[in-house]
C-alpha positions as CSV (number, residue, x, y, z in Angstrom):
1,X,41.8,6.4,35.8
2,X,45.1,7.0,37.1
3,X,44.8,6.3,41.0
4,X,43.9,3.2,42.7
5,X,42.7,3.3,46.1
6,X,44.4,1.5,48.8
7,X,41.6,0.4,51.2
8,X,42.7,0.1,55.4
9,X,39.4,-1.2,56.5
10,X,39.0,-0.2,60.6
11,X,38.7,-3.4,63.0
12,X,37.0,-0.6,65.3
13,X,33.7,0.2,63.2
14,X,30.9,1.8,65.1
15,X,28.3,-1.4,66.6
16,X,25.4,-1.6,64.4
17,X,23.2,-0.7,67.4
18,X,25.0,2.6,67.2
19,X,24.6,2.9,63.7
20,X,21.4,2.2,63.6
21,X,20.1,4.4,66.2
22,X,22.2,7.2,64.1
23,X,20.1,6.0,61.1
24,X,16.8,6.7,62.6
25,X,17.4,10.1,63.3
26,X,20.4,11.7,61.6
27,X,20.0,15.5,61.0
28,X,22.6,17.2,58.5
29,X,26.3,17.0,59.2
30,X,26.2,16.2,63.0
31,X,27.6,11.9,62.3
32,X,30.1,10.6,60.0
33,X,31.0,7.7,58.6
34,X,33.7,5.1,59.9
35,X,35.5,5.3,56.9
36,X,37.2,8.3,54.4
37,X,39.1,8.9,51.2
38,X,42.3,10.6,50.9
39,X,44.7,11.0,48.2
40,X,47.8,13.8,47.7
41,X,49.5,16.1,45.1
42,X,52.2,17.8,44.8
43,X,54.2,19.4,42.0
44,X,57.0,17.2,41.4
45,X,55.0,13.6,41.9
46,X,50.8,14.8,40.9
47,X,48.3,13.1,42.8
48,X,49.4,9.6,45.1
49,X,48.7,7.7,47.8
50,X,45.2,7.2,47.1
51,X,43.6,5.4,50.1
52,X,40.4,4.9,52.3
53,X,41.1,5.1,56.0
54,X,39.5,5.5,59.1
55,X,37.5,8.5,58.8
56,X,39.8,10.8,61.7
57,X,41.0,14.6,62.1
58,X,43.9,15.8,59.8
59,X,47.4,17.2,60.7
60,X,47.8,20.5,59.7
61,X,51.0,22.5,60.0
62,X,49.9,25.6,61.9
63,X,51.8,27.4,58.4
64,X,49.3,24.9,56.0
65,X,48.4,27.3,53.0
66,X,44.0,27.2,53.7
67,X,44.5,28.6,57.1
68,X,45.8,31.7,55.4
69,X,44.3,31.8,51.9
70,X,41.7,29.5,52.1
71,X,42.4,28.1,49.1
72,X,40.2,24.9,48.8
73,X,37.2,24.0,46.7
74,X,34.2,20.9,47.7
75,X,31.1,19.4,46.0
76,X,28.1,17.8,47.7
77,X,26.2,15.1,46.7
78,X,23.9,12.3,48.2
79,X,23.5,8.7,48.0
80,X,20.7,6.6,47.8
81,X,19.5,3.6,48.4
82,X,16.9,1.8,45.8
83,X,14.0,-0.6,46.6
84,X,16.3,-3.6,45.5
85,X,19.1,-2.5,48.0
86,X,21.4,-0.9,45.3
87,X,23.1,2.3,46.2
88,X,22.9,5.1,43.2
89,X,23.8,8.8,43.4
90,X,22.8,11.9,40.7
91,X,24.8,12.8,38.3
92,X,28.2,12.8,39.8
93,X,29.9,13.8,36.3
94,X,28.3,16.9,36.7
95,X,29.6,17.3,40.1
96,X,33.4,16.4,38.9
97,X,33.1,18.9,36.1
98,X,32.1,21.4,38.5
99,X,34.5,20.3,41.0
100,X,37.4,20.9,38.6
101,X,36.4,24.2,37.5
102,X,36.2,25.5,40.8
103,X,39.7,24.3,41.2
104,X,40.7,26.0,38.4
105,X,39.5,28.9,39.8
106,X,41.2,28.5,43.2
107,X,44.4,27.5,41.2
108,X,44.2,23.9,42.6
109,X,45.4,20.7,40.7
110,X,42.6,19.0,38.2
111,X,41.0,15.7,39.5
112,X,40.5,12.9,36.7
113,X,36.8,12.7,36.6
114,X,37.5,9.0,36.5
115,X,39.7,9.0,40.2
116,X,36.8,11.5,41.6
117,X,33.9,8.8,40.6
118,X,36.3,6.0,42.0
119,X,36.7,7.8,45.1
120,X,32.8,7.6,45.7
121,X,32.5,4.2,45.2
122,X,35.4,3.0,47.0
123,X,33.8,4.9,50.0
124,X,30.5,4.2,50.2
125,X,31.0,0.2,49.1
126,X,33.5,0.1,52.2
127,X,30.4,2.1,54.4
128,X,27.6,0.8,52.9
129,X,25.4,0.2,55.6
130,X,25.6,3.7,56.7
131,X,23.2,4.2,53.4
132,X,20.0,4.6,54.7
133,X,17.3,2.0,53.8
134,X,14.8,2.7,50.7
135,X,11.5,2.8,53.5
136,X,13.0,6.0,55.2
137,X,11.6,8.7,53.3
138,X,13.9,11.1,52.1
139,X,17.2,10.2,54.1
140,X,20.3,9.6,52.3
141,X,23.5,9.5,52.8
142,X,25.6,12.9,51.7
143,X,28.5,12.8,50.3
144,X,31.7,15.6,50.8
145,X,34.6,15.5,48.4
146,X,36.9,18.9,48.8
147,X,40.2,19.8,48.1
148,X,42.4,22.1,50.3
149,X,46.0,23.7,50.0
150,X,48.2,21.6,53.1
151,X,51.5,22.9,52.0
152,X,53.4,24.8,55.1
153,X,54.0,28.5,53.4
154,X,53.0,31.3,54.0
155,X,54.3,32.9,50.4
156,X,51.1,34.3,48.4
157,X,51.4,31.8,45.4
158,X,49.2,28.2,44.5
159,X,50.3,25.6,47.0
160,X,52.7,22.9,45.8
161,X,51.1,20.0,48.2
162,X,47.4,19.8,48.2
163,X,45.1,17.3,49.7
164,X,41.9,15.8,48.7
165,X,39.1,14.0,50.7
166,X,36.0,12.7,51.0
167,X,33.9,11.9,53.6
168,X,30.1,10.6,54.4
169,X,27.6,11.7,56.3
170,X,23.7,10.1,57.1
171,X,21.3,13.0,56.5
172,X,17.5,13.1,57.1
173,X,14.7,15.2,55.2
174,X,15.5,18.4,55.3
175,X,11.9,19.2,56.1
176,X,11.2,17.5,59.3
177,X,7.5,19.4,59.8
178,X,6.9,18.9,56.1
179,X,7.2,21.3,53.2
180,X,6.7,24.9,53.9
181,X,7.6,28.5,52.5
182,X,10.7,30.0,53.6
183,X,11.0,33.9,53.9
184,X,13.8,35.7,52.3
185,X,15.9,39.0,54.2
186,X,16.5,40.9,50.6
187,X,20.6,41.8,51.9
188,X,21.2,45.4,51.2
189,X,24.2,45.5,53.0
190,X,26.3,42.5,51.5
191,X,27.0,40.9,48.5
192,X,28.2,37.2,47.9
193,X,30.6,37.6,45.1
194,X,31.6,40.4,42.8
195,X,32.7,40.5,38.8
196,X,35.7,38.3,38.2
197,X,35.8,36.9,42.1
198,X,34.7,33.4,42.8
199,X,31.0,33.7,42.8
200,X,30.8,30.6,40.0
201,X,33.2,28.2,41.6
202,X,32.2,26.2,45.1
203,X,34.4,27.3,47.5
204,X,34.5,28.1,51.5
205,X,34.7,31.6,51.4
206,X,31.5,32.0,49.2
207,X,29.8,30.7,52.3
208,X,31.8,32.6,54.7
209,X,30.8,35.8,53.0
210,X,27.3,34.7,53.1
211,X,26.6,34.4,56.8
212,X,27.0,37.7,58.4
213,X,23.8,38.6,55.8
214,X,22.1,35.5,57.6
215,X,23.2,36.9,60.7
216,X,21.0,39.8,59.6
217,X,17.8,37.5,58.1
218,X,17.8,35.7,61.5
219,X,17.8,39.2,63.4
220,X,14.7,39.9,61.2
221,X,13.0,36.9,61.5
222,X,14.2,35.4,57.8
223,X,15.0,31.8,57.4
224,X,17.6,33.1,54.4
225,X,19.3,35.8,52.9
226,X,18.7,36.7,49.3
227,X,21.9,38.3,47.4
228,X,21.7,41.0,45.0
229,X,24.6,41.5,42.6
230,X,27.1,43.8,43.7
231,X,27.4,45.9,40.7
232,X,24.2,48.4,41.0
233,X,22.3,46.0,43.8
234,X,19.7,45.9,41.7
235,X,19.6,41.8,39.7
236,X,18.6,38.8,41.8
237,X,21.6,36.7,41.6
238,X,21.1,33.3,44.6
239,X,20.6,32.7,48.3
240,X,23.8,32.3,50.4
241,X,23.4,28.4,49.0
242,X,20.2,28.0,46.7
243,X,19.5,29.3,43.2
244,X,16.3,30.7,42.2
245,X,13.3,29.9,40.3
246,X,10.5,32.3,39.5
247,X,6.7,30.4,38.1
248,X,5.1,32.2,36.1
249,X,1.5,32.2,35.2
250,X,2.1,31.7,31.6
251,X,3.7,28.3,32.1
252,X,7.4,30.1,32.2
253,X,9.9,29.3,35.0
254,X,12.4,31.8,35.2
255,X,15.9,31.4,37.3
256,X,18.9,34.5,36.9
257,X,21.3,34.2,34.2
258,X,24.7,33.3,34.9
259,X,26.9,36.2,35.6
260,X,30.1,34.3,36.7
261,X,28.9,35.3,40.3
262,X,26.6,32.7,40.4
263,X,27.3,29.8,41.4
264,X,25.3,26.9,38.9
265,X,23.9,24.3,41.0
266,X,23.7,20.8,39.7
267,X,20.1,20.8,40.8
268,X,19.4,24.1,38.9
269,X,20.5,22.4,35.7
270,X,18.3,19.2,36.3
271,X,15.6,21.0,36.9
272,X,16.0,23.0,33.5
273,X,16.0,20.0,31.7
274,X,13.1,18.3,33.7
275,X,11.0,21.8,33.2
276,X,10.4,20.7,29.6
277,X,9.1,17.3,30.6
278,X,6.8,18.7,33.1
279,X,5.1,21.5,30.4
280,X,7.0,24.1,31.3
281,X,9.2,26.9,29.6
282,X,12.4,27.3,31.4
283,X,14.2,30.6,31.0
284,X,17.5,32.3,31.9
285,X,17.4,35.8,32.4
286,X,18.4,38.8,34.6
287,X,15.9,39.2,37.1
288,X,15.5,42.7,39.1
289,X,13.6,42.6,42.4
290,X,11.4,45.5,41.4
291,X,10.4,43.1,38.5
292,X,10.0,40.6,40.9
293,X,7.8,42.5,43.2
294,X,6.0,44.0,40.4
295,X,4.9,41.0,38.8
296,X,4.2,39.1,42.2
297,X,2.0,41.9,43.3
298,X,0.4,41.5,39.4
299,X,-0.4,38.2,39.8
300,X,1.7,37.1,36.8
301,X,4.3,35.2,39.4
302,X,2.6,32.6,41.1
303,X,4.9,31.4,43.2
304,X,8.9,31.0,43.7
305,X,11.2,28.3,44.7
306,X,14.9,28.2,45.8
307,X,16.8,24.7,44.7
308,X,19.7,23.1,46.0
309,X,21.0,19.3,47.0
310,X,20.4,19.8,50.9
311,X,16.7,20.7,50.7
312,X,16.0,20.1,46.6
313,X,13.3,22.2,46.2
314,X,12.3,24.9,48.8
315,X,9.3,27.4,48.3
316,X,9.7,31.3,48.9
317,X,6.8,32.7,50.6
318,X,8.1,36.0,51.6
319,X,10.3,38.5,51.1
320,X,11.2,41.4,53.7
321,X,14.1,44.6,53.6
322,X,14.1,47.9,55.3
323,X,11.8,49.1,52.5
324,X,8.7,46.4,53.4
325,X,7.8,43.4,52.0
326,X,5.8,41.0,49.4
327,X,4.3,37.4,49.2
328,X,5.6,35.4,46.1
329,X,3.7,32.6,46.1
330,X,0.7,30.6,48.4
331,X,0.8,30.3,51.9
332,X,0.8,26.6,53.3
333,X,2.7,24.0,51.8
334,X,4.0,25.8,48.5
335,X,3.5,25.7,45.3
336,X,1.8,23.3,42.9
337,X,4.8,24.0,40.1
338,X,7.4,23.4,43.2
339,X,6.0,20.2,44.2
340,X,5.4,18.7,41.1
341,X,9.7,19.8,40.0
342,X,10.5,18.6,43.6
343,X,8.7,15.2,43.8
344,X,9.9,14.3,40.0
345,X,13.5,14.6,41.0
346,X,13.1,13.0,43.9
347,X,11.7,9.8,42.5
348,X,14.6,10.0,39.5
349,X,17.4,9.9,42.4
350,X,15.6,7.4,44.7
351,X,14.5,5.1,41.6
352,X,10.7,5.4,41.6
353,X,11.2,6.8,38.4
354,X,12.9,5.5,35.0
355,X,16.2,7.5,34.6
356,X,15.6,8.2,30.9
357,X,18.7,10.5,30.9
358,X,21.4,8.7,32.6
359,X,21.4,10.8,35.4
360,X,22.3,7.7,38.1
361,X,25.1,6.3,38.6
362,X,25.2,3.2,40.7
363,X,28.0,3.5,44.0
364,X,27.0,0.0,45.6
């Protein structure tokens, strides 16, 4: 490790009535954390002045080099509280590998996987009780480390001052009327990413390209938008933040090879590796939507499931374009294959489970 984290603990933390009241009904991304990490590089000195602070705005230069070529990467992860009153979080290595690939992408400085798990832990020891408790079903607290260019230039070249961050935030279930299909808006308008662009690395303007085609699932009643690739617009590649799974009949879940437009989701790899523990086949393949249609009209796909950290596991019940539509999986409550994947990660990462494969990594 080659930072260490100067900590400025705030006199002026948020009452605990405040917090608490937070706690017991927190949504996604709406309340922070009192505290946040910050740390800076630049070409002649590498990274410095690691701290936690006060979690506050920043002070960008009106010229700072991610307001013009949004060059910045970030991860997401959450924390959770165990029975005992220990703090753990999934698989952060995977995250900082990730993390640093995408920054090679965006031609940002590497982060020492060492200074990026410190980082966590400085943070959420400082703001522990923001964790929620172990009794609160699926809350957590989510973690947001990113990276962005804050040199003032506007010359088209990799910034020489860049900042890194991370802050908290308390988030809830994600399914507050319980688990349910979602319906997909097949895009045949946009596309996420294209050969050789950033499609595999997790940056801001992924998700920026993402949301006019949710624009258009919500104008047609879709909670999502699934992406085709942009090459013949024919091979399921992810939702505008999800990866896919397909069930088969057979005992065969399938998800879409990576293309290098596809961005590989921590959860998507867990839930390969869990697949083989549950009786299942896992698969990586190409994926067309006529074969997905085909085979969910056969019978042979008996239901579907996007994957990420916000929601885990989601089902897909439907999928609608300008040509019609078809059901991929049971109406209700999803899946049998889904809920079995879903409720086996989710007792790995909360510690009902044993964590056979070193997956946790304690924060607090």
């Amino acid at each position: 490790m080659s930072l260490s984290y100067a900590v400025h603990e705030r006199s002026d933390r948020r009452p605990a009535q405040e917090r608490d009241a937070i706690l017991a009904n927190p949504g996604f991304g709406k309340q922070f954390t009192d505290h946040m990490v910050r740390s800076t590089w630049t070409g002649d000195r590498g990274w410095h002045d690691a701290q936690v602070c006060a979690y506050g705005p920043f002070q960008l230069d009106p010229a700072a080099a991610v307001l013009h070529y949004a060059q910045e990467i970030f991860e997401g992860m959450k924390a959770y509280r165990h029975a005992d009153g220990s703090v753990w979080t999934f698989r952060p290595e995977a995250n900082a590998a990730r993390f640093n690939r995408s920054a090679q992408r965006l031609a940002l400085p590497p982060l020492e996987e060492a200074d990026f798990l410190e980082s966590l832990k400085q943070l959420v020891q400082l703001d522990v009780d923001w964790v929620p408790d172990s009794t609160s079903g699926e809350s957590s607290l989510y973690l947001r480390p990113f990276m962005f260019a804050s040199e003032s230039f506007l010359g088209v070249r990799p910034a020489q001052e860049v900042t890194y961050s991370v802050i908290a935030s308390p988030a809830g279930s994600y399914f507050t009327g319980g688990l349910k299909p979602i319906s997909l808006w097949i895009s045949e308008h946009f596309s996420r990413a294209g050969k050789g662009g950033t499609g595999d690395a997790k940056c801001g303007g992924n998700y920026a390209a993402s949301l006019a085609a949710q624009i258009e699932a919500s104008e047609n009643g879709c909670d999502q938008s699934v992406f085709l690739d942009s090459v013949e617009q024919k091979y399921v590649e992810e939702l505008g933040g999800m990866n896919v799974f397909l069930v088969y009949q057979d005992g065969r879940i399938v998800t879409p090879a990576l293309t290098g437009s596809i961005l590989e989701g921590i959860t998507r790899s867990s839930i390969i590796e869990l697949a083989k523990d549950l009786d299942l086949r896992p698969e990586e393949k190409r994926i067309s939507l006529e074969e997905w249609r085909a085979d969910a009209e056969s019978g042979q796909i008996t239901e579907a499931f996007a994957c990420g950290t916000a929601a885990v596991v989601t089902p897909i019940g439907r999928l609608l374009s300008t040509k019609g539509e078809f059901r991929t999986g049971p109406e209700g409550d999803g899946g049998p294959v889904a809920t079995r994947i879903r409720e086996s990660l989710l007792d790995i990462q909360t510690g009902r489970a044993e964590d056979t494969r070193g997956w946790l990594t304690r924060l607090a």
